[in-house]
C-alpha positions as protocol buffer text, in pm:
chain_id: "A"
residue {
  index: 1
  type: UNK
  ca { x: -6217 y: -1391 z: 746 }
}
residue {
  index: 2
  type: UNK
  ca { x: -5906 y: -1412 z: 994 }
}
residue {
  index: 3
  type: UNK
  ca { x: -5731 y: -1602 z: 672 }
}
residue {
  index: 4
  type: UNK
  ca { x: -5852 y: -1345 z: 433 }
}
residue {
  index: 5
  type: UNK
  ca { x: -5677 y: -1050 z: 689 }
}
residue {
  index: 6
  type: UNK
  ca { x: -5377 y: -1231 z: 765 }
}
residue {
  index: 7
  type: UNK
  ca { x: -5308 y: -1276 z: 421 }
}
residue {
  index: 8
  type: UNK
  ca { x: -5385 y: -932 z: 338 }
}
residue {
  index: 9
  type: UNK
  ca { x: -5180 y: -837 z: 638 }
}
residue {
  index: 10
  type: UNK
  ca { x: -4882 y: -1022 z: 449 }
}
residue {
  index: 11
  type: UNK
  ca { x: -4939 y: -919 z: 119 }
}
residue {
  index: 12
  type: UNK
  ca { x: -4912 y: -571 z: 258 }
}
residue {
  index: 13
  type: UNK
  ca { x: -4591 y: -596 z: 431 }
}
residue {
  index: 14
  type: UNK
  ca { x: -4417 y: -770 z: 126 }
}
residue {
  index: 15
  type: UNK
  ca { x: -4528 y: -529 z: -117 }
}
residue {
  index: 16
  type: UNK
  ca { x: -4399 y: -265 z: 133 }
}
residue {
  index: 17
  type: UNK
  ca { x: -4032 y: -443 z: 171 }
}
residue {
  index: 18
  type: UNK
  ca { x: -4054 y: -455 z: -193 }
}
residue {
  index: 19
  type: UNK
  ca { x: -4069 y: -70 z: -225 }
}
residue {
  index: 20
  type: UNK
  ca { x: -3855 y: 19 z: 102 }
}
residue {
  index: 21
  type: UNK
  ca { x: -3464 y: 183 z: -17 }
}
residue {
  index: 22
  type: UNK
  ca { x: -3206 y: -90 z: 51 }
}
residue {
  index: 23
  type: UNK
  ca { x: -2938 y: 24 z: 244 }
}
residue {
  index: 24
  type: UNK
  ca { x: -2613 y: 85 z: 65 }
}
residue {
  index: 25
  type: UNK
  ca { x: -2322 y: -123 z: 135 }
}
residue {
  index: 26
  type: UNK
  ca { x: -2107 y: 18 z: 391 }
}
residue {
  index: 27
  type: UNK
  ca { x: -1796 y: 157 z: 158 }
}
residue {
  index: 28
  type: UNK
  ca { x: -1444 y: -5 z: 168 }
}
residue {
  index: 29
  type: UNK
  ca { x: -1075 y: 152 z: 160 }
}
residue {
  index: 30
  type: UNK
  ca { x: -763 y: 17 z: 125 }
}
residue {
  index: 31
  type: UNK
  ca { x: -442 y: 264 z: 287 }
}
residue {
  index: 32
  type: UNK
  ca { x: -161 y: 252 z: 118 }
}
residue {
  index: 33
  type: UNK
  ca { x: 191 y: 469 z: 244 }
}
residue {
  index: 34
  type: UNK
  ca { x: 412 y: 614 z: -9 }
}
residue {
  index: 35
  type: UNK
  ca { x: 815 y: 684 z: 2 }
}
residue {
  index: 36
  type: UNK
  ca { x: 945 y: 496 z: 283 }
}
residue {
  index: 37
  type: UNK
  ca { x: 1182 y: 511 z: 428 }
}
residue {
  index: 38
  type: UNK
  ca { x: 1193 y: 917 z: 312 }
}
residue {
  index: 39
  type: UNK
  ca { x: 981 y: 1153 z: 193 }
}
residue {
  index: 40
  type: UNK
  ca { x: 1108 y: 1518 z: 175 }
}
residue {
  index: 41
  type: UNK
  ca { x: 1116 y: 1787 z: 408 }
}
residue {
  index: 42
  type: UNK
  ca { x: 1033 y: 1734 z: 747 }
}
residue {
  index: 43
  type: UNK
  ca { x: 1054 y: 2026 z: 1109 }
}
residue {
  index: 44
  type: UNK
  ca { x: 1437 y: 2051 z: 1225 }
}
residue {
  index: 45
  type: UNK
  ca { x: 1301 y: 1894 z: 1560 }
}
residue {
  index: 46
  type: UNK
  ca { x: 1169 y: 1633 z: 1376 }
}
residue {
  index: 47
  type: UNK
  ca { x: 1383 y: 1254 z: 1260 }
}
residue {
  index: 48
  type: UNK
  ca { x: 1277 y: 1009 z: 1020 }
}
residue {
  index: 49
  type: UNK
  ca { x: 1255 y: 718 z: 1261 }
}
residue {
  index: 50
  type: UNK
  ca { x: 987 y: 978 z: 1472 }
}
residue {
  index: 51
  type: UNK
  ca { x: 808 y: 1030 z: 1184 }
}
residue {
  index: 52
  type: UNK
  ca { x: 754 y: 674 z: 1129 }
}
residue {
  index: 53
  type: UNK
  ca { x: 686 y: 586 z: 1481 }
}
residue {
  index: 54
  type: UNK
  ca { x: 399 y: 846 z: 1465 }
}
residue {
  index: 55
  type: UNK
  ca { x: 269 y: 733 z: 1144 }
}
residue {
  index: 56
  type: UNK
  ca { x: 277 y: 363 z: 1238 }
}
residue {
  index: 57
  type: UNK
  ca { x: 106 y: 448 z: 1573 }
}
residue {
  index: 58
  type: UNK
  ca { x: -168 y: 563 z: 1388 }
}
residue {
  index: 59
  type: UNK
  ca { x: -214 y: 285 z: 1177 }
}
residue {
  index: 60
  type: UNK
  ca { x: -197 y: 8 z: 1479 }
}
residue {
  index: 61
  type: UNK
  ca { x: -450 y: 268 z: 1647 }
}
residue {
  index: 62
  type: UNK
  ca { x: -742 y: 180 z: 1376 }
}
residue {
  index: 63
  type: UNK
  ca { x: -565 y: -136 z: 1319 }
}
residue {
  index: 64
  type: UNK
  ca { x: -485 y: -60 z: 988 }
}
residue {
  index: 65
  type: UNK
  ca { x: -286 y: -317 z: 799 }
}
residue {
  index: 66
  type: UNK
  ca { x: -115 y: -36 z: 506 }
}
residue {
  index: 67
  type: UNK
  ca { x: 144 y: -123 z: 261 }
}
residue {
  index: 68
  type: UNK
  ca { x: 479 y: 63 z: 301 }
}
residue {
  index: 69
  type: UNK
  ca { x: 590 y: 161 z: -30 }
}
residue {
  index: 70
  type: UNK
  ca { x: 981 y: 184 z: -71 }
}
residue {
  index: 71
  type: UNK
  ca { x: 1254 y: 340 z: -253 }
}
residue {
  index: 72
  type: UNK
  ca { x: 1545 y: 193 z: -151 }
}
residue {
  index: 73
  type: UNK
  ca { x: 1788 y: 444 z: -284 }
}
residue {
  index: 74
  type: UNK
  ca { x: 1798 y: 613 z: 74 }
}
residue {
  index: 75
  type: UNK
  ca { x: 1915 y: 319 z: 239 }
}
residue {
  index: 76
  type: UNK
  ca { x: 2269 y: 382 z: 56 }
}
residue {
  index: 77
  type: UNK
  ca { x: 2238 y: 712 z: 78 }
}
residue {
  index: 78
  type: UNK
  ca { x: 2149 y: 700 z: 436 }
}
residue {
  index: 79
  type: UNK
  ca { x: 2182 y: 357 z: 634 }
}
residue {
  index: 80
  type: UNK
  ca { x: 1986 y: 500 z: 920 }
}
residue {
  index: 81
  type: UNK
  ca { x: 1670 y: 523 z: 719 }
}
residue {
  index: 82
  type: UNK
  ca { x: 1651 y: 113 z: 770 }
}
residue {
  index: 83
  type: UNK
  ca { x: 1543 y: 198 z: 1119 }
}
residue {
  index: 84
  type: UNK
  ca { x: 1209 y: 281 z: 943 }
}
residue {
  index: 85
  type: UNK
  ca { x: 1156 y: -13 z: 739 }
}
residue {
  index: 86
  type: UNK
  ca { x: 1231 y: -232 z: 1040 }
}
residue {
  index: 87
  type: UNK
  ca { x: 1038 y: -49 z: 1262 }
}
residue {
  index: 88
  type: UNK
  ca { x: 736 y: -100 z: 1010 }
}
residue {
  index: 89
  type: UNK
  ca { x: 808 y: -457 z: 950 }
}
residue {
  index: 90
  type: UNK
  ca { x: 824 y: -557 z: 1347 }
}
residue {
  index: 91
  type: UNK
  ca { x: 448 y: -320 z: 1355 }
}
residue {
  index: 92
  type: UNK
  ca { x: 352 y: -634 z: 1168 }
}
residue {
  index: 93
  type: UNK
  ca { x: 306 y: -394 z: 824 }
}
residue {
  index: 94
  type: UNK
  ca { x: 353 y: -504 z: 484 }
}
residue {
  index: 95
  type: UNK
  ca { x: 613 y: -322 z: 250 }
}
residue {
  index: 96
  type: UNK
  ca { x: 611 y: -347 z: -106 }
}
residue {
  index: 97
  type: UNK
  ca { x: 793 y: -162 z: -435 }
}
residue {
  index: 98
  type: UNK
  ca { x: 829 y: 176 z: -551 }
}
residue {
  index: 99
  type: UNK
  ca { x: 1128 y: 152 z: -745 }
}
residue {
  index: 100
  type: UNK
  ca { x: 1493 y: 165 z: -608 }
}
residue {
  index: 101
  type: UNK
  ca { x: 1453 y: 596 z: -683 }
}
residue {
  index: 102
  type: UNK
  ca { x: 1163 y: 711 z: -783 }
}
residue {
  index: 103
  type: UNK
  ca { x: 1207 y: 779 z: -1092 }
}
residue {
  index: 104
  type: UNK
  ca { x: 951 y: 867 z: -1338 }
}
residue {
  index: 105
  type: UNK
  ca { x: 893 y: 581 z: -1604 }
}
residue {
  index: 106
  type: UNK
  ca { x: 871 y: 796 z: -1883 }
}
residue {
  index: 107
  type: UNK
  ca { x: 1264 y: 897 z: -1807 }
}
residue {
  index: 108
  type: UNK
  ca { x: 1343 y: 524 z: -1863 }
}
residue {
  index: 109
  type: UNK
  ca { x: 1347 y: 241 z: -2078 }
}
residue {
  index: 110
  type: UNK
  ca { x: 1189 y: -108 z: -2027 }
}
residue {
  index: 111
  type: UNK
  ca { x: 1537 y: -261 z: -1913 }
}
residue {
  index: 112
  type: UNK
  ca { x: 1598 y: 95 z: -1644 }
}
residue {
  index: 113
  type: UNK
  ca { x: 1296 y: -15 z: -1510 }
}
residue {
  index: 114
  type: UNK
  ca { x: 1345 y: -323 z: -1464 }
}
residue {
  index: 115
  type: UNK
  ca { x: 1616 y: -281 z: -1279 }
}
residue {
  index: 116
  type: UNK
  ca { x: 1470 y: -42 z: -1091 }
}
residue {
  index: 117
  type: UNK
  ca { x: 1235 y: -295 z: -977 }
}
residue {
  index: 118
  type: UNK
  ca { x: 1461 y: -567 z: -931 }
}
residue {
  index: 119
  type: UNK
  ca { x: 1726 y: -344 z: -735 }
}
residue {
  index: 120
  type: UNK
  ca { x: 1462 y: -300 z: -468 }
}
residue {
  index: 121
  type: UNK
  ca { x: 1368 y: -643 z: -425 }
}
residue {
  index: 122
  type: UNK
  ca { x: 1614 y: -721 z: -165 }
}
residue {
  index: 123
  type: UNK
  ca { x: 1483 y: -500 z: 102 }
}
residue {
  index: 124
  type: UNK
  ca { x: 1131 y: -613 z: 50 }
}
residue {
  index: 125
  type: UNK
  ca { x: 1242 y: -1019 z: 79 }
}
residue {
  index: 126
  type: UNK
  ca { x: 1319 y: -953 z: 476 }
}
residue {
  index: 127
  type: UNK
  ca { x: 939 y: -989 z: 535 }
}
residue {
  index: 128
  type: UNK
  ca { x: 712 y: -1281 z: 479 }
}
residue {
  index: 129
  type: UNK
  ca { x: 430 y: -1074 z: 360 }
}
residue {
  index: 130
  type: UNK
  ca { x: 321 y: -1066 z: -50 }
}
residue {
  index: 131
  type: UNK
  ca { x: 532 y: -784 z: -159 }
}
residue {
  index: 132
  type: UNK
  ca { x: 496 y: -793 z: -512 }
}
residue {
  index: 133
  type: UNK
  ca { x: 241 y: -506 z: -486 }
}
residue {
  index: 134
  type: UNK
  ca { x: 403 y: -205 z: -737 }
}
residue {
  index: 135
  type: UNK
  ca { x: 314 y: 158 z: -741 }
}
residue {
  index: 136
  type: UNK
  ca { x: 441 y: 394 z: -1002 }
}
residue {
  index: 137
  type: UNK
  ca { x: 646 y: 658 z: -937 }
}
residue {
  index: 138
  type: UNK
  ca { x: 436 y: 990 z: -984 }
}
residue {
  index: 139
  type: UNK
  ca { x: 167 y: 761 z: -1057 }
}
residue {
  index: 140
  type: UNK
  ca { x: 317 y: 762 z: -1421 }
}
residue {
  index: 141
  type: UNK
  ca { x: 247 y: 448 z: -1603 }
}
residue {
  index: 142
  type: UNK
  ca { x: 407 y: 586 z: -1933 }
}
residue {
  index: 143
  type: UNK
  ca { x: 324 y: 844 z: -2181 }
}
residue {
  index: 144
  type: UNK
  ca { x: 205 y: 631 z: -2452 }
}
residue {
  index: 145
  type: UNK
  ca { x: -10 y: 261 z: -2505 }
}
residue {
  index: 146
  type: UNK
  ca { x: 324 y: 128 z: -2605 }
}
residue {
  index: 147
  type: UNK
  ca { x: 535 y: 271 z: -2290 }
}
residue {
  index: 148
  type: UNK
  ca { x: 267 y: 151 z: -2057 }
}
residue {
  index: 149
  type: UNK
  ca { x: 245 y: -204 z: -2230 }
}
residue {
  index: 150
  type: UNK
  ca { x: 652 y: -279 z: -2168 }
}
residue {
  index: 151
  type: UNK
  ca { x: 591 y: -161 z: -1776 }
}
residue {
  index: 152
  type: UNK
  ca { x: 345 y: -386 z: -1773 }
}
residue {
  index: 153
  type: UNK
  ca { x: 527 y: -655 z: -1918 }
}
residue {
  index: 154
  type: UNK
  ca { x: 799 y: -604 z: -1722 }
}
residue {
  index: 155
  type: UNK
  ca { x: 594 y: -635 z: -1399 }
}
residue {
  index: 156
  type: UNK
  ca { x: 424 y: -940 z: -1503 }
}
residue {
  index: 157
  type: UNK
  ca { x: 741 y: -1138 z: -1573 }
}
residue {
  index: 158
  type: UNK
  ca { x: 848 y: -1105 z: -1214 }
}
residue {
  index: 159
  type: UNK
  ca { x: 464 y: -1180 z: -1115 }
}
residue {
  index: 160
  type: UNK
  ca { x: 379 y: -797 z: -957 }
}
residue {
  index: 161
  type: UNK
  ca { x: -4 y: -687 z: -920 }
}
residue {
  index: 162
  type: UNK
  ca { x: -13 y: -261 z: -937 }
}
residue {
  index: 163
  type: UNK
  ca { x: -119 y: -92 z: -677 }
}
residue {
  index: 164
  type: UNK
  ca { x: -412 y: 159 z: -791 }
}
residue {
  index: 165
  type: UNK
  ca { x: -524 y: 453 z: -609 }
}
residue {
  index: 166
  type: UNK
  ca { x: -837 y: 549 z: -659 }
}
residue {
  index: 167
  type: UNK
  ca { x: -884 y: 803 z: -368 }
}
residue {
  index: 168
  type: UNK
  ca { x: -587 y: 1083 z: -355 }
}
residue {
  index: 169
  type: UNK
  ca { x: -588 y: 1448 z: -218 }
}
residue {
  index: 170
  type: UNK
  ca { x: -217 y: 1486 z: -274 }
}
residue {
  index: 171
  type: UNK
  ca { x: -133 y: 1505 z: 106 }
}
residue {
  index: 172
  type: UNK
  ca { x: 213 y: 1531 z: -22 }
}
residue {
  index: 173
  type: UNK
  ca { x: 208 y: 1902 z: -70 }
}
residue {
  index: 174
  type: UNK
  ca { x: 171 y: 1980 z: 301 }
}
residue {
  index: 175
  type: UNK
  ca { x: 497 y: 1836 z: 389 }
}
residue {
  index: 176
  type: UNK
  ca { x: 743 y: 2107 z: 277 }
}
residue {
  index: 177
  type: UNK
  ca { x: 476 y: 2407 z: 405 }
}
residue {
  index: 178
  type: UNK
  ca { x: 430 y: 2192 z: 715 }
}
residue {
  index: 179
  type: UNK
  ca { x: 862 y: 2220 z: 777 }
}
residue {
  index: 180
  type: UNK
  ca { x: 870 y: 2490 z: 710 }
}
residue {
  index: 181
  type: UNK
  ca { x: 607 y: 2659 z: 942 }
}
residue {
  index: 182
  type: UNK
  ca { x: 723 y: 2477 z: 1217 }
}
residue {
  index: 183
  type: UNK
  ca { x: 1078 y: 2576 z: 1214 }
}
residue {
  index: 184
  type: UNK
  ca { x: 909 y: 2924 z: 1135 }
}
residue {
  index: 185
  type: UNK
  ca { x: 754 y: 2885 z: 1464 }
}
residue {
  index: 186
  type: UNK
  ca { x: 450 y: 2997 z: 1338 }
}
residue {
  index: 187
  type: UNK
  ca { x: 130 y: 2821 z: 1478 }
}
residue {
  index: 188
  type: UNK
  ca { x: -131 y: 3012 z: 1305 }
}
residue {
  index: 189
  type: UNK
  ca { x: -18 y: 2875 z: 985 }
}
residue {
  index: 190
  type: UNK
  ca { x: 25 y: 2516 z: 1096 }
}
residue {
  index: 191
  type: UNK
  ca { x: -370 y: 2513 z: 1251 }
}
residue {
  index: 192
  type: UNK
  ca { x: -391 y: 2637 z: 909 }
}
residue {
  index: 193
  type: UNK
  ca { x: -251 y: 2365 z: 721 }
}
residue {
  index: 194
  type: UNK
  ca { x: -446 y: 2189 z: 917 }
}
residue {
  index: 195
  type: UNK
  ca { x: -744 y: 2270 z: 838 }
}
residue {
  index: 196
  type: UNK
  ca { x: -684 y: 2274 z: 425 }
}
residue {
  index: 197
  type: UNK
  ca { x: -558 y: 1886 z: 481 }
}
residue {
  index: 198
  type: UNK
  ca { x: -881 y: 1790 z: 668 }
}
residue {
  index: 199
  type: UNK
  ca { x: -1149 y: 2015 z: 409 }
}
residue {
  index: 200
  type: UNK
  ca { x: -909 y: 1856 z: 124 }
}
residue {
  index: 201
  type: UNK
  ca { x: -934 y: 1505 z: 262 }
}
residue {
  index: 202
  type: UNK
  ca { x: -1306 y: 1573 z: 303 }
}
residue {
  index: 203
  type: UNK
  ca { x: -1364 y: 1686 z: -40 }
}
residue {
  index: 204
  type: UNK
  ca { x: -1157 y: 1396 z: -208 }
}
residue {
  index: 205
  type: UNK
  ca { x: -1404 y: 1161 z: -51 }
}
residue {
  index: 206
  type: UNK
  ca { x: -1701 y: 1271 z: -243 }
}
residue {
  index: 207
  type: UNK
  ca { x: -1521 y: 1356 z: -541 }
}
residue {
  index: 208
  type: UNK
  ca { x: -1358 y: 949 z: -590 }
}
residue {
  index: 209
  type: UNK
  ca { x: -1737 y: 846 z: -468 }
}
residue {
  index: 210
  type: UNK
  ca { x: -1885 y: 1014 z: -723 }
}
residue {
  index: 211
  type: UNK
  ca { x: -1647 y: 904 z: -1037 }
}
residue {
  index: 212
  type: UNK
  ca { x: -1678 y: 528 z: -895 }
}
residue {
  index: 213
  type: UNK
  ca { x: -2071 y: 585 z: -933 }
}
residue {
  index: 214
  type: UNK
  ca { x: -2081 y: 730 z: -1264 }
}
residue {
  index: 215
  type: UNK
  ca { x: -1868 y: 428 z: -1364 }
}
residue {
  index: 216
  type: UNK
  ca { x: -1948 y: 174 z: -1175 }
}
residue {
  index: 217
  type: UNK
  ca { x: -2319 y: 275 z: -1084 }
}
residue {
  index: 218
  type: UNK
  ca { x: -2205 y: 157 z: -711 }
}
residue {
  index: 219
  type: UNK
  ca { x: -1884 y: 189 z: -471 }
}
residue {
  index: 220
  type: UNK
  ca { x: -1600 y: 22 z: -566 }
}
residue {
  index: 221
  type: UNK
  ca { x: -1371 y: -63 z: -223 }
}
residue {
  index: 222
  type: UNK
  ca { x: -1116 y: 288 z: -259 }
}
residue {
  index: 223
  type: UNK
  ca { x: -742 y: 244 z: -249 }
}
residue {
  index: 224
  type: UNK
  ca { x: -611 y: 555 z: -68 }
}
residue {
  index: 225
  type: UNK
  ca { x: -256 y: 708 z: -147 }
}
residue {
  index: 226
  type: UNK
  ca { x: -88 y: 915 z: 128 }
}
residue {
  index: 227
  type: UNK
  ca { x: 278 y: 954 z: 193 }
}
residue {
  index: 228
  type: UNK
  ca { x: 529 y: 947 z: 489 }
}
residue {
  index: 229
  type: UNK
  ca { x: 587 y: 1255 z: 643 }
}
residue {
  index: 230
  type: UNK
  ca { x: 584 y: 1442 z: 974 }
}
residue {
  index: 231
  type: UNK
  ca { x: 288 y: 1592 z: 860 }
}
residue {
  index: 232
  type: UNK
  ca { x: 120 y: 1311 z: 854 }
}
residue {
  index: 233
  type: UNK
  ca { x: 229 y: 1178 z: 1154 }
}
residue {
  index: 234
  type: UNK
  ca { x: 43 y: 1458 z: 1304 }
}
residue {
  index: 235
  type: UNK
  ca { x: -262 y: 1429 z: 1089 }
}
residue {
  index: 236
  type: UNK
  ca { x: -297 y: 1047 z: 1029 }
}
residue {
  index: 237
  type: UNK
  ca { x: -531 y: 963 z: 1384 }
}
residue {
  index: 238
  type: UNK
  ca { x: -765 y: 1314 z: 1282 }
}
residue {
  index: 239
  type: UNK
  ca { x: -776 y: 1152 z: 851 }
}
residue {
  index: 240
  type: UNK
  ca { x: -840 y: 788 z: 1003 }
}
residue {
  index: 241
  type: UNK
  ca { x: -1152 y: 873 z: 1194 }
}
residue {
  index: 242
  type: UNK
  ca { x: -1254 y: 1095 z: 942 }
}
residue {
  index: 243
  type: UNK
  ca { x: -1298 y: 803 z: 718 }
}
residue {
  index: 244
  type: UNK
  ca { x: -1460 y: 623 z: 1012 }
}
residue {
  index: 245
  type: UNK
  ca { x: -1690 y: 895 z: 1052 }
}
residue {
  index: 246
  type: UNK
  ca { x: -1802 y: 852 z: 698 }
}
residue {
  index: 247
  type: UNK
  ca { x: -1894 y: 521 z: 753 }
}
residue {
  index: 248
  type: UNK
  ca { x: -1581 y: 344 z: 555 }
}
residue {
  index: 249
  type: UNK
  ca { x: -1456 y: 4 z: 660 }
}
residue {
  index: 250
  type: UNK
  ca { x: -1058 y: -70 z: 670 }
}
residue {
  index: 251
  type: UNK
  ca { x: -944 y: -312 z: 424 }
}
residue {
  index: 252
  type: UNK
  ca { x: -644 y: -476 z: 295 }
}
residue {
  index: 253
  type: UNK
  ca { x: -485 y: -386 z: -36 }
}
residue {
  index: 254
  type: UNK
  ca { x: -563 y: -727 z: -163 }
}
residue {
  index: 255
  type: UNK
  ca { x: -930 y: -745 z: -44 }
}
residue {
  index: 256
  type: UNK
  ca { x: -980 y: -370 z: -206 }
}
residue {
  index: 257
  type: UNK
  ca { x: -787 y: -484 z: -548 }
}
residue {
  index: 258
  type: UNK
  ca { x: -1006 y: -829 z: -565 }
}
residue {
  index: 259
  type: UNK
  ca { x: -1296 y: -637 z: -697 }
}
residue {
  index: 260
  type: UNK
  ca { x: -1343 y: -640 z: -1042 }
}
residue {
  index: 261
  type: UNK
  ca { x: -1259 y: -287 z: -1105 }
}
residue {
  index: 262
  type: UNK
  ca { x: -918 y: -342 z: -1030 }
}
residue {
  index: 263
  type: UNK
  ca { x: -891 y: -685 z: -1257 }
}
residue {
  index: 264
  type: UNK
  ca { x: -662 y: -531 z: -1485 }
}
residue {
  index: 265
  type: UNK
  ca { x: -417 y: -421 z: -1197 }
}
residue {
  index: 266
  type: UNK
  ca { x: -358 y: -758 z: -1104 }
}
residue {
  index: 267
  type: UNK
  ca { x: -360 y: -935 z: -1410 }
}
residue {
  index: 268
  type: UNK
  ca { x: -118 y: -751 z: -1624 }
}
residue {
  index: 269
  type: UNK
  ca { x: -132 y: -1014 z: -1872 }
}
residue {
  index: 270
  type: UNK
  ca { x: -506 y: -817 z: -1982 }
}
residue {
  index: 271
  type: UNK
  ca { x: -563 y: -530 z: -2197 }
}
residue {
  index: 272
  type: UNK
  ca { x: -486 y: -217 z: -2016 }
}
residue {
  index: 273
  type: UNK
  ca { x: -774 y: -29 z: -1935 }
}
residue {
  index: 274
  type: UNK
  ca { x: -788 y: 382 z: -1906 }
}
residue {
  index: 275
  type: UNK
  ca { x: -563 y: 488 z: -1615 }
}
residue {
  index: 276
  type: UNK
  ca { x: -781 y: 548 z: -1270 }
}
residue {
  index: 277
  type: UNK
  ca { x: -1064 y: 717 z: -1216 }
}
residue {
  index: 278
  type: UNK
  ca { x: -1035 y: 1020 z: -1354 }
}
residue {
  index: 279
  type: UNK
  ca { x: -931 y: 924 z: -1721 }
}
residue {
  index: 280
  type: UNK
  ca { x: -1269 y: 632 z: -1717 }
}
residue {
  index: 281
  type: UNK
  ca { x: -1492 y: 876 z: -1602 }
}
residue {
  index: 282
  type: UNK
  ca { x: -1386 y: 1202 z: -1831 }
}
residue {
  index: 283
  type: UNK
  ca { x: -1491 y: 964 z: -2125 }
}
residue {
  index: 284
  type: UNK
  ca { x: -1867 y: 964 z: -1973 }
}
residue {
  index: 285
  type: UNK
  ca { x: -1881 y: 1305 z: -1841 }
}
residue {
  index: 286
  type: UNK
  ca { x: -1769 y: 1656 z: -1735 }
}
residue {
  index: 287
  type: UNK
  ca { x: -1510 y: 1561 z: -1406 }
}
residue {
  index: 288
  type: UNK
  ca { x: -1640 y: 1777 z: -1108 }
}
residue {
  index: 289
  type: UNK
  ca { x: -1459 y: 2054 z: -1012 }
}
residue {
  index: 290
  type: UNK
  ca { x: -1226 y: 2020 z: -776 }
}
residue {
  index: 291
  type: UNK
  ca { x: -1004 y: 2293 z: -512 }
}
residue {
  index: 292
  type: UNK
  ca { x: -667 y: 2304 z: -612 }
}
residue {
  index: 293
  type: UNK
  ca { x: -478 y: 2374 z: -297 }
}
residue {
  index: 294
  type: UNK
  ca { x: -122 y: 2371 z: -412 }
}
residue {
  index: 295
  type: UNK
  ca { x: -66 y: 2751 z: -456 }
}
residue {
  index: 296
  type: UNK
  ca { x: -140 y: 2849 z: -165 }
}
residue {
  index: 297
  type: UNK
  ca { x: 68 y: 2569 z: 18 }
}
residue {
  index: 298
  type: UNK
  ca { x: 316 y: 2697 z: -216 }
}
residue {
  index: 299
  type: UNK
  ca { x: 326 y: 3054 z: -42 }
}
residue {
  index: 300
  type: UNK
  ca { x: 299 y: 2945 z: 326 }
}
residue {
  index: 301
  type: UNK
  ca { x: 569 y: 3064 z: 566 }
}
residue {
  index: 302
  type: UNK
  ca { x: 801 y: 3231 z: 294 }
}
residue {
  index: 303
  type: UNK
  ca { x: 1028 y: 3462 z: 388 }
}
């Protein structure tokens, strides 16, 4: 009879681990910093190198390893603005390629980009970090299969692996609101702006979560896009443990982009497939709605 109950007993408790929910994989994202060493406006009490500082202080806070992304075209403009690449270098942070200006891809041909590419290589050999990470400019990989196919080309000859981003709440329009509110003076609107970035950064979470499950059926690991800016400076430690707080785990660009939903990013040699989230997902479904901030950022602190 004991026999009988203890097999019973387990019997019971297998059938019930059977049935229990698993617990879901604790989500991944990879941060990734646009436009260094300059990216538009920033407070008249403000400099680039104290931007920077701020921004990388954040980063080493949460120990976050991001990839600078760089246009070298201000370091001719502006020699100062190396101060910011070697500050981020000696934080022990990678830097990778943007393209010498910034240029959008569709304004160029194959050979303009590759020298775009190639012109910026220089600054990014200081370092002994993999730096053949690209991002496109805009995020524009080319207004047609046959544009897109010669970027990718071009990338794969000199052995780069894209940089995707598959969680964006273009951060980049607070930055000229955020200048010019502070030189305005005017708190009110900067606590403000402060709050849009934060419900915006919330939102953006659930919006890339949901397009990776209707494609994926699962979380892929997120690469996140934000940009340098004083702005950010002052937001990054409030956005960092707000992804803490919903449970994500910092990764490296290279751990995020080693899942298979990002095999076409870093073997350009493949078929293409449809840019980011957004563009595989519309094919399956309606996209959610999302808040469009940008007019309103537009009118802040106008004269």
């Amino acid at each position: 009879m004991k026999r009988a109950a203890l097999a019973m007993s387990v019997a019971c408790c297998l059938a019930a681990c059977a049935t229990a929910p698993r617990t879901a994989a604790q989500p991944m994202i990879a941060v990734t910093v646009d436009d260094l060493p300059v990216h538009g406006a920033i407070p008249k009490s403000e400099t680039n190198t104290g931007v920077a500082r701020a921004v990388i202080s954040a980063l080493k806070a949460q120990n976050v390893a991001a990839y600078g992304f760089v246009n070298g075209y201000w370091t001719e403009k502006d020699p100062a603005t190396l101060e910011v690449l070697s500050l981020w270098r000696a934080a022990g942070l990678p830097l990778a390629n943007h393209g010498w200006s910034h240029r959008h891809l569709n304004e160029m041909t194959a050979a303009e980009f590759e020298q775009e590419l190639v012109r910026n290589e220089p600054l990014l050999r200081m370092g002994a970090e993999d730096w053949h990470w690209f991002r496109y400019p805009f995020l524009d990989e080319g207004e047609d299969d046959a544009k897109r196919a010669a970027s990718r080309d071009v990338l794969a000859r000199h052995y780069y692996k894209v940089a995707a981003v598959t969680m964006d709440f273009s951060d980049w329009a607070w930055t000229a609101p955020y200048a010019r509110c502070r030189d305005a003076g005017d708190a009110a609107a900067v606590k403000r702006l402060e709050e849009m970035y934060v419900k915006a950064a919330r939102e953006s979470i659930e919006y890339s979560r949901s397009l990776s499950r209707t494609i994926y059926g699962r979380d892929i690991p997120y690469v996140l896009l934000l940009h340098i800016s004083a702005f950010e400076g002052r937001m990054l430690p409030r956005l960092l443990q707000l992804y803490r707080d919903e449970g994500f785990r910092f990764v490296s660009l290279a751990e995020a982009e080693s899942d298979p939903a990002y095999t076409d990013q870093v073997q350009l040699g493949l078929p293409a497939e449809p840019k980011g989230l957004e563009d595989k997902a519309s094919r399956k479904m309606p996209l959610p709605s999302r808040t469009d901030y940008q007019p309103a950022l537009e009118a802040m602190c106008r004269n």
